[in-house]
C-alpha positions as CSV (number, residue, x, y, z in Angstrom):
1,X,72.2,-59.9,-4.1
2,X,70.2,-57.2,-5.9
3,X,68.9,-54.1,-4.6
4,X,65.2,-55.2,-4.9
5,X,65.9,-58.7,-3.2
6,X,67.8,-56.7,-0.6
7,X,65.0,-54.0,-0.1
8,X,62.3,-57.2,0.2
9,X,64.5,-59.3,2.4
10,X,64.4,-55.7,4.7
11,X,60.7,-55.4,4.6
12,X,59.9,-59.2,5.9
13,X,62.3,-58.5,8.8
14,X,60.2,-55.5,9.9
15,X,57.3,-56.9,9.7
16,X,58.2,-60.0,11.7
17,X,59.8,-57.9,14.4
18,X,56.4,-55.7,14.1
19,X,53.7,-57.3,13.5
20,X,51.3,-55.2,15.8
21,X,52.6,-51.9,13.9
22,X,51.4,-53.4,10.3
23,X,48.3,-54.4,11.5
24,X,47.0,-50.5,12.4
25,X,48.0,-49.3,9.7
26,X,46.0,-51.7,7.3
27,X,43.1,-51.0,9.5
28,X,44.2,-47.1,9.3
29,X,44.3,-47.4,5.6
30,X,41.0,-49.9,4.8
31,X,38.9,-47.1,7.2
32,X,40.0,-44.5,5.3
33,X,39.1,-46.1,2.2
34,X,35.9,-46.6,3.7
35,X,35.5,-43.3,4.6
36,X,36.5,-41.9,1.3
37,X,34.2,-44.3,-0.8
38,X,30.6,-43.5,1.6
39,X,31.6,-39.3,0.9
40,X,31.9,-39.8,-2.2
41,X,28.8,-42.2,-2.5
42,X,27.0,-39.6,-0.5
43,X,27.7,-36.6,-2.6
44,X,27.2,-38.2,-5.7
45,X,23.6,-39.3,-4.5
46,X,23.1,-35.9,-3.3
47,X,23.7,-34.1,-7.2
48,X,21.8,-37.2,-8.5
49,X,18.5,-36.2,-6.1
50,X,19.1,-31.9,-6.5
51,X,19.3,-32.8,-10.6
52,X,15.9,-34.6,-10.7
53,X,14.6,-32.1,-7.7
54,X,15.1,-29.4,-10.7
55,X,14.5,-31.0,-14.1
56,X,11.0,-31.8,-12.2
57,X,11.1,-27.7,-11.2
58,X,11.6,-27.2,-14.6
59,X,9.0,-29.6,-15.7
60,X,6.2,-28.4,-13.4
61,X,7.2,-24.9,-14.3
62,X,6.8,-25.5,-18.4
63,X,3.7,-27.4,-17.8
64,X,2.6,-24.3,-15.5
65,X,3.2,-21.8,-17.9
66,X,2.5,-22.7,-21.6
67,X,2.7,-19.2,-23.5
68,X,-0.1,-18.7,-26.2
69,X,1.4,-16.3,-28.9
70,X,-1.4,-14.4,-31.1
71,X,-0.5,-14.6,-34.8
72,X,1.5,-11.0,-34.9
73,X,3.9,-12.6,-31.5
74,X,2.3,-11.1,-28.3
75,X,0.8,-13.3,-25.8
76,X,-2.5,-13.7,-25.0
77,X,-3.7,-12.2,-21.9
78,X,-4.8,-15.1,-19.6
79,X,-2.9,-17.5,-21.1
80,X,-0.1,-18.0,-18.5
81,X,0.6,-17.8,-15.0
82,X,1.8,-14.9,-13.7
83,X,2.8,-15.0,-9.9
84,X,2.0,-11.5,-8.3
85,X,4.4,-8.8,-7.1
86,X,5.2,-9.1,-2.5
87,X,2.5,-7.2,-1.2
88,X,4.1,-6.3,1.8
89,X,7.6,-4.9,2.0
90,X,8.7,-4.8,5.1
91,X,11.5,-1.5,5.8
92,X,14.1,-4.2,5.8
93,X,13.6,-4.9,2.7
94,X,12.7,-1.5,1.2
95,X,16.5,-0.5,2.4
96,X,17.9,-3.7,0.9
97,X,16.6,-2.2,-2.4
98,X,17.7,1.0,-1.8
99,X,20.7,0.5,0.1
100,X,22.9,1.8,-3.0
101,X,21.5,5.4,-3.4
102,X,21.5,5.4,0.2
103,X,25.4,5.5,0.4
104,X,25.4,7.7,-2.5
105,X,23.0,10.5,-0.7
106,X,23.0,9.2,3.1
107,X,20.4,8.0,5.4
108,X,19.3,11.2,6.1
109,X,19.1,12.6,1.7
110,X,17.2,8.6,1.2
111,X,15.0,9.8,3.8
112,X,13.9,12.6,2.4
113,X,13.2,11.1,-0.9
114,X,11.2,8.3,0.7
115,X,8.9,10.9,2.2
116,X,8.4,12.9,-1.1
117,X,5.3,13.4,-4.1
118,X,6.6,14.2,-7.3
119,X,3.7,15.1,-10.3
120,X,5.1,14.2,-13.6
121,X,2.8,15.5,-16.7
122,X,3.5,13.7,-19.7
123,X,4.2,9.8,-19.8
124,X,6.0,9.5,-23.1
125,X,9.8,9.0,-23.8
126,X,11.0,11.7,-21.3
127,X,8.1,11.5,-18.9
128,X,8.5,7.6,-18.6
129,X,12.0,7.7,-18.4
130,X,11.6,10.5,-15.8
131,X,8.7,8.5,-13.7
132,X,11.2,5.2,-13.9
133,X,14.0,6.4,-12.2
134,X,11.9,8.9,-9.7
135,X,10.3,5.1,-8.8
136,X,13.8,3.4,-8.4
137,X,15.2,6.1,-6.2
138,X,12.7,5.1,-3.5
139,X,10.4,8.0,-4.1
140,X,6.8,7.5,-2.2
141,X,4.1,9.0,-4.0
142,X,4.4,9.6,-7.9
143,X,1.2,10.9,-9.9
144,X,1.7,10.3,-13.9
145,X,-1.1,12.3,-16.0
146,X,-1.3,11.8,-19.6
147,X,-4.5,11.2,-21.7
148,X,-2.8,9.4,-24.7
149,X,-2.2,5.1,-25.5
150,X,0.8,3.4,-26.5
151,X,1.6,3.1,-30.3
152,X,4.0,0.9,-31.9
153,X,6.0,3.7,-33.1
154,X,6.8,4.7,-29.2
155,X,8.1,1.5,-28.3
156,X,11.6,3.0,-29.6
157,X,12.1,5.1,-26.4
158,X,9.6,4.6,-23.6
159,X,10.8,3.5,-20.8
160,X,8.6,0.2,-19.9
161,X,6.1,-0.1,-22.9
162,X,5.8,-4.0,-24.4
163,X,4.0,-5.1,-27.2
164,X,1.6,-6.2,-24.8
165,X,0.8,-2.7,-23.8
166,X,0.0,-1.3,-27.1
167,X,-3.5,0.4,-27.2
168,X,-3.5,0.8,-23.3
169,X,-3.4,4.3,-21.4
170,X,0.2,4.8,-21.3
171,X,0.0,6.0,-17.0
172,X,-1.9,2.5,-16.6
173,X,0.8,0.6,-18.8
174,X,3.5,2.4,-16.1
175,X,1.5,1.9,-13.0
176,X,1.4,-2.0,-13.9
177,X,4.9,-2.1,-14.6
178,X,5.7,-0.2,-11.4
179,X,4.1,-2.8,-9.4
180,X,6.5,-5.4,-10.3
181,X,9.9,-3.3,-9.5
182,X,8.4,-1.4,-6.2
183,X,5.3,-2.4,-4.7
184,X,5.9,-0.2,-1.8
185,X,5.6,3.4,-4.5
186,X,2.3,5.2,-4.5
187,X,1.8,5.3,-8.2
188,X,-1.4,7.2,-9.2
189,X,-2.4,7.1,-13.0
190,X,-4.5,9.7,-14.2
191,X,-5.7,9.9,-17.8
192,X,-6.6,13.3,-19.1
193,X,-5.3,16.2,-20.4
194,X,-4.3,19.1,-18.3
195,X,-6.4,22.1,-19.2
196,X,-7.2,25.2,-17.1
197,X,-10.7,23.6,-15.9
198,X,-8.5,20.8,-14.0
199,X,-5.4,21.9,-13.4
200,X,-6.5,22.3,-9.5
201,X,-7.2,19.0,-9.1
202,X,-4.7,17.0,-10.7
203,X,-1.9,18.9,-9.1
204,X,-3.3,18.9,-5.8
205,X,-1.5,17.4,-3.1
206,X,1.4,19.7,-2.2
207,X,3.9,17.7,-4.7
208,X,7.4,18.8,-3.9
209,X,8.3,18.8,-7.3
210,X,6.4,18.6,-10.8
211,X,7.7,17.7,-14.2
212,X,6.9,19.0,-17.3
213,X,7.2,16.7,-19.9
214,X,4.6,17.9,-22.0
215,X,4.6,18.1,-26.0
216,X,2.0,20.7,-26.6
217,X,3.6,24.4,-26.0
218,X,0.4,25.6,-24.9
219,X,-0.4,23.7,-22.7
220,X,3.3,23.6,-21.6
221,X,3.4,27.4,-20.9
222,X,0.0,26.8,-18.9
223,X,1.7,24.5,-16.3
224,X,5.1,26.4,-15.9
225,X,2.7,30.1,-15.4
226,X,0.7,27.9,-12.8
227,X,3.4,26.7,-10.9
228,X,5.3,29.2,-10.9
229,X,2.7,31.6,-9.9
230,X,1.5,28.5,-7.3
231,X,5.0,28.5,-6.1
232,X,5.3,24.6,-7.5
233,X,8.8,23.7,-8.1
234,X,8.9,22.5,-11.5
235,X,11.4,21.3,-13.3
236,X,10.5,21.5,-17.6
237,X,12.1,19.2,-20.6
238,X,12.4,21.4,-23.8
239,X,12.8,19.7,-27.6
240,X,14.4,16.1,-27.5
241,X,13.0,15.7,-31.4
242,X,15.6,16.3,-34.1
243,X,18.9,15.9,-31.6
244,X,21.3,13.0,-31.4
245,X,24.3,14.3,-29.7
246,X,24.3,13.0,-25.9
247,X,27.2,15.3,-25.0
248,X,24.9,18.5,-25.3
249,X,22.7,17.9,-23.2
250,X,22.4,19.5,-19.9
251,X,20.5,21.5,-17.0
252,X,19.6,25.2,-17.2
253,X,18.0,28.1,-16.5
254,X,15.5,28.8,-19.5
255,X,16.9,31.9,-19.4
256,X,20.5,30.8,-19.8
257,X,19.5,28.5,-22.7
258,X,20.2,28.8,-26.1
259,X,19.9,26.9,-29.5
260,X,17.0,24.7,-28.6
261,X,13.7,26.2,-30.6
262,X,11.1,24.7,-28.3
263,X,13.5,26.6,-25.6
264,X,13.8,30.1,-27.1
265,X,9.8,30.1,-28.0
266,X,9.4,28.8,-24.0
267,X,11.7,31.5,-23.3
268,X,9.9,34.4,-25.3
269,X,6.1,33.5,-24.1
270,X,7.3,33.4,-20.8
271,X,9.1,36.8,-20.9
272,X,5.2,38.1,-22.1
273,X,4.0,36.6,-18.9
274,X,6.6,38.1,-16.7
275,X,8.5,35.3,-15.9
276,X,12.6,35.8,-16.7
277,X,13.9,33.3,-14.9
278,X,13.9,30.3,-12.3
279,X,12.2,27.7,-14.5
280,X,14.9,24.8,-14.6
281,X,14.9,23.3,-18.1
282,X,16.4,19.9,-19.5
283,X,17.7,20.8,-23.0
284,X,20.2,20.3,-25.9
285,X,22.8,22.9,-27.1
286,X,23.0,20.9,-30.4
287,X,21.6,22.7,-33.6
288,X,18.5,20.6,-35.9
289,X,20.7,20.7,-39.1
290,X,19.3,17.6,-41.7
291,X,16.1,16.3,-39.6
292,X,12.9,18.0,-40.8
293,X,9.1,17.2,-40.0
294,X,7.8,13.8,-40.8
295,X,6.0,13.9,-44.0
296,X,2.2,14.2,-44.0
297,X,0.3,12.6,-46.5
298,X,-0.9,14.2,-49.2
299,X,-4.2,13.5,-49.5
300,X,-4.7,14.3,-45.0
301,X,-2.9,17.7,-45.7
302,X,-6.3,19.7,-45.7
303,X,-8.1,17.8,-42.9
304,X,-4.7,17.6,-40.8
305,X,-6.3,18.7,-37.9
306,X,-8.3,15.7,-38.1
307,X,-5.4,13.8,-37.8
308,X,-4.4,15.3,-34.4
309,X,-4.5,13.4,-31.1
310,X,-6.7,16.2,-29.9
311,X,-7.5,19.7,-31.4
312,X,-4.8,22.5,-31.1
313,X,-1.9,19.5,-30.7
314,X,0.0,19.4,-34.0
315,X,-0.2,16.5,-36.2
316,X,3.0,16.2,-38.0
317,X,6.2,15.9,-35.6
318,X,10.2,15.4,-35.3
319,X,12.0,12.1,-35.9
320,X,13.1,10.9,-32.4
321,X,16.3,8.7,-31.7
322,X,14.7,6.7,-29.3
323,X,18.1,7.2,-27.1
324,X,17.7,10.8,-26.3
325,X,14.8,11.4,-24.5
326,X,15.7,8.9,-21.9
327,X,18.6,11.1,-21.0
328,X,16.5,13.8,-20.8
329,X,14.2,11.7,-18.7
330,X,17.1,10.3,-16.4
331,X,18.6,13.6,-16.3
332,X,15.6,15.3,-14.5
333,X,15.0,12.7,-12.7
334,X,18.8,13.3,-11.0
335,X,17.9,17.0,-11.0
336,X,14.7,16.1,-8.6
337,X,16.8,13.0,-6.4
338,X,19.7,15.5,-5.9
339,X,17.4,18.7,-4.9
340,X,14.9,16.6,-2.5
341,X,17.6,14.5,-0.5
342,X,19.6,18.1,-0.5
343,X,22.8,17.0,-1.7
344,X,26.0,19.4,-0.7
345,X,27.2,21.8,-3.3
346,X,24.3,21.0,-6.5
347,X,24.6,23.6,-8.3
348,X,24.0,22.6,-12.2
349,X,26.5,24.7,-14.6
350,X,24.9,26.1,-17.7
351,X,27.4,25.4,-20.6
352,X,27.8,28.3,-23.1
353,X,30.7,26.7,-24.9
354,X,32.2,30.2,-24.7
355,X,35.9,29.3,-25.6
356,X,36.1,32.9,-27.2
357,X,35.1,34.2,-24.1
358,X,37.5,32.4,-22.1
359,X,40.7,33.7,-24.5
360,X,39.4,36.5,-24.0
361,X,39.3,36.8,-20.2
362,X,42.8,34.6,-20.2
363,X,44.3,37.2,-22.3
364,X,43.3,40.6,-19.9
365,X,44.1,38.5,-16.9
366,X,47.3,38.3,-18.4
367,X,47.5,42.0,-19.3
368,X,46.5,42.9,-15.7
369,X,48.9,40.5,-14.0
370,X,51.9,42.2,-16.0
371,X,50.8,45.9,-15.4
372,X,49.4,45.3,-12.0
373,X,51.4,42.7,-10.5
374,X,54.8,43.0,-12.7
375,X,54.3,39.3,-13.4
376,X,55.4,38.0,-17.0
377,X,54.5,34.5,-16.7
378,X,50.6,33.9,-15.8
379,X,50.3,30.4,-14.1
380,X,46.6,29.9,-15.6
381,X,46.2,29.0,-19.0
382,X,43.0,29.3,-20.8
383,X,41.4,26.0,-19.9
384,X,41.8,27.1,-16.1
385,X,40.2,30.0,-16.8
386,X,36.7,28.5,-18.2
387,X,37.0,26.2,-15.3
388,X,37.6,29.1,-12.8
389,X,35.0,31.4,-14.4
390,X,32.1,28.9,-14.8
391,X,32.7,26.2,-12.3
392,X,34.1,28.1,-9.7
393,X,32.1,31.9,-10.1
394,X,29.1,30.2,-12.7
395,X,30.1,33.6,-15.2
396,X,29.0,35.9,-12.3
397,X,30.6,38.7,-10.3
398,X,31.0,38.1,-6.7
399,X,30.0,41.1,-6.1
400,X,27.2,42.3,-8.2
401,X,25.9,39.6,-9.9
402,X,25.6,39.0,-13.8
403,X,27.1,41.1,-16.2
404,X,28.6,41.2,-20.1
405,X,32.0,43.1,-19.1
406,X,33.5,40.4,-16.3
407,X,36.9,39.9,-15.4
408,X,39.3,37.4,-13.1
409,X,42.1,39.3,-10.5
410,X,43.8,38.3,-7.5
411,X,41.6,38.3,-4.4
412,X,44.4,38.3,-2.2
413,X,47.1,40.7,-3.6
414,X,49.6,39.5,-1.4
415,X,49.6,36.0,-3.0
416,X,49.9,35.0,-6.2
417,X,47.1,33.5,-9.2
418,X,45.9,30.2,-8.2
419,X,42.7,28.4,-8.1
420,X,42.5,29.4,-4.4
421,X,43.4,33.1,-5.1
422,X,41.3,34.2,-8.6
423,X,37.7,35.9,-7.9
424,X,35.3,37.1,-10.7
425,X,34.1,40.9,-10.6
426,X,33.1,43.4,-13.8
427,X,36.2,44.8,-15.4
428,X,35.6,47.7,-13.1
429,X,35.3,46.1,-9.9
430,X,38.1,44.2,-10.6
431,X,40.3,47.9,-11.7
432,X,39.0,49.7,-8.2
433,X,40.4,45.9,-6.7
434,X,43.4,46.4,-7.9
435,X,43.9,49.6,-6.2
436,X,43.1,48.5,-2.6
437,X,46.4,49.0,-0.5
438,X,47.5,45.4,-0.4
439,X,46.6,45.3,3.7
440,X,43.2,46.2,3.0
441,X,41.1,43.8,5.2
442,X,38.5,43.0,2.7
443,X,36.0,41.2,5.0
444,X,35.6,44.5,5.9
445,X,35.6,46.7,2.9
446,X,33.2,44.1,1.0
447,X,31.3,43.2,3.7
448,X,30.8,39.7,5.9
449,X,28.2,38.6,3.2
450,X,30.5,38.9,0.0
451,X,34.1,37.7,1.9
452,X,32.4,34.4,3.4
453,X,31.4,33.6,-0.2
454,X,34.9,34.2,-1.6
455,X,36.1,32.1,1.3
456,X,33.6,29.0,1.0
457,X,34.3,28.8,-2.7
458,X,38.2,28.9,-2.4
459,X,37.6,26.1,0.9
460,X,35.2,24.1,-1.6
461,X,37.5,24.2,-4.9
462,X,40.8,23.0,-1.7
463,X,38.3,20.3,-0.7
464,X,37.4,18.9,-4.2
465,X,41.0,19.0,-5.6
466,X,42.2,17.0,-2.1
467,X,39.9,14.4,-3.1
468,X,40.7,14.0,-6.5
469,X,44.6,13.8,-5.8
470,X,43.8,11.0,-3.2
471,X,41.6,9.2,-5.8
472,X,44.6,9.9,-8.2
């Protein structure tokens, strides 16, 4: 007999001696069939229904909303539906938006921001770019003053201009826009020109910080003497025409600024006004090399004036790379976020790409450590010492402040050069240093003020390298 008669003969001898077994399980098996078919029936009827429920969405919404293009491609005003922007925005909601800068700066930094008035003056590349991200970051009440429309030609770099908005008041073109990202931001349009007659009145209000983002230089001087004389912080964005190289860009002093000609003629009218320093500037270290004025026509040439926006603004300008002056924009608009929620150790470093300088330092530390300290081997190279000097002592003594002779020693003679041990002083501080008996108790030969400063800086620069070496 073969194996498959054998196995067969097997199988009707356990079902004759079971017959009560075989008939569950064909019941077991037909339900589950059963089962199996009216899920998948059911799920298959459910896509079928959700499928039309949205091709009849889709429909609705196409009939709805018909777009009628003018011959040049904008759309008609009017011509579609547009559905309008929440009007209320409950606190739930408002965090929910701004729940990611609030674990950047904190509840308490978010806060502060949410309850702040920023002015910004100027609503062109930087001052759009500016008023933008001031809007995202949650900030109340913003008030945008500009007296000019939008062109064409600044579609390449402001921040939320459409072909639709060409011809409009730039501040209203912004405000609209506004509405539709966050409702719940206070955005007042003004449009005029800033002038002496109502300067009062448009920066009224007790901002907490204004913005300068103005094109004219007079008019730019005006608002930097006001606010400064006002005691207005005010943060100002020098020359973003003619540049192209992101990596120069930066945060300075005006006084610390070099390079930039819309800078050093900021810097010089201010100096004839009395004011040296404490006018925070957006700027680019880069150097106009190839980019010149745009061309005038010859025939306007003698009635160029007539060609101005207004009189005394110039009529020719730079080429802009539509690119930069939202960094500037962006960049101030960090400046402001990070000053008003008071975030922990801001202080912004002025680069003076001063690699001479630091060889130069590197090498006398070096001198001093083999004369003073009988040590042949310095443990710094000349890359810690720019980092030491400017991030750590911002080209500064400790003690007296800035000078052109400075210097890096030991602070503690007792221990050796390290990030944690290397102060900043003039070369003669640092020489009368040197000579201290190495038990001197320096907190008090320099005084509470100057040691806790030493000390914070050292616990700061431990802190920051823990974190990095945990992240690495």
């Amino acid at each position: 007999m073969s194996f498959i008669e054998r196995f067969t003969d097997s199988v009707g001898k356990f079902f004759d001696k079971h017959p009560h077994t075989l008939q569950l399980t064909l019941t077991a098996v037909a339900a589950s069939a059963l089962t199996a078919t009216s899920l998948l029936s059911y799920q298959g009827t459910q896509r079928r229904l959700r499928a039309k429920s949205l091709k009849d969405e889709l429909r609705e919404a196409e009939e709805r909303h018909i777009i009628d293009l003018t011959p040049v491609g904008t759309v008609h005003h009017g011509s579609h539906t547009i559905l309008p922007p929440p009007t209320i925005f409950d606190d739930k909601l408002i965090s929910e938006q701004l729940s990611k800068n609030t674990k950047f700066l904190g509840e308490n930094g978010t806060s502060k921001i949410r309850n702040s008035f920023v002015i910004v003056v100027g609503a062109g590349g930087v001052g759009s770019w500016t008023a933008l991200m001031l809007m995202r970051s949650g900030v109340q009440r913003i008030r945008i003053i500009d007296f000019d429309q939008v062109t064409l030609s600044s579609l390449n770099r402001h921040a939320v201009a459409t072909l639709e908005d060409v011809g409009t008041p730039k501040v209203r073109c912004i405000k609209n826009h506004f509405r539709e990202i966050a409702p719940f931001v206070e955005v007042e349009d003004c449009i005029d020109l800033l002038n002496a007659d109502n300067v009062d009145e448009l920066l009224s209000g007790n901002p907490d910080y204004v913005v300068d983002a103005i094109d004219n230089i007079n008019t730019k001087i005006d608002l930097i003497k006001y606010c400064y004389e006002k005691k207005l912080p005010v943060i100002s964005s020098m020359g973003a025409g003619a540049k192209a190289d992101p990596s120069r860009i930066q945060i300075a002093d005006i006084s610390e600024t070099f390079e930039d000609p819309l800078a050093r003629t900021v810097r010089r009218k201010l100096k004839k006004l009395g004011i040296l320093e404490g006018i925070p500037v957006a700027y680019s270290t880069e150097k106009p090399h190839h980019v010149k004025l745009l061309p005038l026509e010859e025939e306007k040439i003698e009635d160029r004036d007539e060609f101005s926006a207004l009189p005394d603004f110039r009529a020719r300008i730079l080429p802009v790379l539509g690119t930069i002056p939202a960094m500037f924009g962006t960049s101030i608009a960090t400046y402001i976020i990070l000053r008003l929620s008071e975030y922990p150790d801001f202080d912004p470093l002025a680069i003076k790409l001063r690699d001479g300088l630091y060889a130069r330092v590197h090498r006398e530390l070096m001198t001093r450590e083999g004369k003073t300290f009988k040590e042949k081997i310095c443990p710094l190279d000349a890359r810690d010492v720019g980092y030491i000097f400017e991030e750590m002592w911002h080209g500064k003594s400790v003690i007296s402040g800035p000078d052109d002779k400075l210097a890096l020693t030991r602070w503690d003679k007792s221990k050796p050069l390290s990030y944690f041990n290397t102060v900043c002083m003039t070369r003669m501080e640092a020489n009368t240093h040197d000579k201290l008996p190495t038990d001197t108790n320096l907190e008090d030969f320099y005084g509470k003020d100057i040691y806790k400063k030493v000390m914070t800086r050292f616990d700061n620069e431990r802190r920051i390298q823990n974190v990095w070496n945990d992240v690495l």
